[in-house]
C-alpha positions in Angstrom: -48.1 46.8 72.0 -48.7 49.8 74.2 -49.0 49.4 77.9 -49.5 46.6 79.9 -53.0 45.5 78.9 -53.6 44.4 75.5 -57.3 45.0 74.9 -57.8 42.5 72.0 -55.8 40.0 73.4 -58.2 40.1 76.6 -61.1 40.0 74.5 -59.6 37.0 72.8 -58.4 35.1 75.9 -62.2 35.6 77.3 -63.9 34.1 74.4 -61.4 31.2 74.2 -62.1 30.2 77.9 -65.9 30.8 77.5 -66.3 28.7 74.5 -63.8 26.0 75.9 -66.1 26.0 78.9 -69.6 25.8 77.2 -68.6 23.1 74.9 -67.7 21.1 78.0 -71.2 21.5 79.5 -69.3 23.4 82.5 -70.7 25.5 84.6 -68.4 28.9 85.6 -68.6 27.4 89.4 -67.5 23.6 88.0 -64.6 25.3 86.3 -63.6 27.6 89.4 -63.6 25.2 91.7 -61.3 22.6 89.4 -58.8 25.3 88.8 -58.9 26.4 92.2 -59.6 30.1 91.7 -63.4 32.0 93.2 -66.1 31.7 90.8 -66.6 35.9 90.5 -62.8 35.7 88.9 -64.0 33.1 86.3 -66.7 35.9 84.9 -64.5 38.5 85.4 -61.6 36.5 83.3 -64.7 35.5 80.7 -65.8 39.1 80.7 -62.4 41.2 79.7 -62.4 41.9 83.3 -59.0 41.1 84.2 -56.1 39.2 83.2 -55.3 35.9 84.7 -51.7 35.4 86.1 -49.6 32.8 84.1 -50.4 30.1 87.2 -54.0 30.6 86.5 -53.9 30.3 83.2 -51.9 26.4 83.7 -54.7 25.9 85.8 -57.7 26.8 83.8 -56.0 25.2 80.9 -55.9 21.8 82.7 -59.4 22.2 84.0 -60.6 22.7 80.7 -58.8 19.8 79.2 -56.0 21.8 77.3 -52.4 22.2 77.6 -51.6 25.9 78.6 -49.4 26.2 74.9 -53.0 25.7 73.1 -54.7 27.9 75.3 -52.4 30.9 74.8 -52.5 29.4 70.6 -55.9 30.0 70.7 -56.3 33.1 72.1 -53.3 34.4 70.2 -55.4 33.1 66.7 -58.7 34.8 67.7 -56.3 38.1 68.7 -55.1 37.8 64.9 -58.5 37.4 63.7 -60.3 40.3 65.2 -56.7 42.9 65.6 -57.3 45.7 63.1 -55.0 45.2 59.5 -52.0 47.5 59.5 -52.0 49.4 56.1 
C-alpha cells in the first residue's frame, strides 16, 4: 500500500458504515450523536471523505451494534471485493 490513504479501503469502510446504518433505520444525526462525533463527520466518513481515527471507529461500531473486529472484517471483505486482481 502506497501512502497513507488507501483509497479502496476508504471506499469500503464508507459503504460498510452506510449500509450498517440504513439497515438499522438510523438516521446520520441518530448515529452521530450515539457515537459522540458531529453529524457533518458522519457524511464525510460515509462519503470517502476522511478517515475515522481508531477511537471513532470503537465508537461507531458500538453505535451501530457491532464489535470494532467486524467492522474493520467487513470493510476489509468489501476492500477484497472491489481491489483490482494482481496478474
Amino acid at each position: 500500500m502506497s501512502g497513507a490513504r488507501d483509497s479502496v479501503l476508504v471506499e469500503a469502510f464508507s459503504e460498510v458504515v452506510r449500509e450498517a446504518r440504513v439497515a438499522l433505520k438510523m438516521t446520520q444525526e441518530q448515529l452521530a450523536h450515539d457515537a459522540s462525533v458531529d453529524r457533518t463527520y458522519i457524511g464525510l466518513l460515509e462519503n470517502a471523505h476522511r478517515q475515522p481515527t481508531l477511537s471513532v471507529i470503537f465508537s461507531i461500531a458500538s453505535s451501530l451494534g457491532l464489535t470494532p473486529e467486524t467492522l474493520v472484517k467487513r470493510t476489509r471483505d468489501r476492500a477484497a471485493r472491489t481491489r483490482p486482481s494482481r496478474p
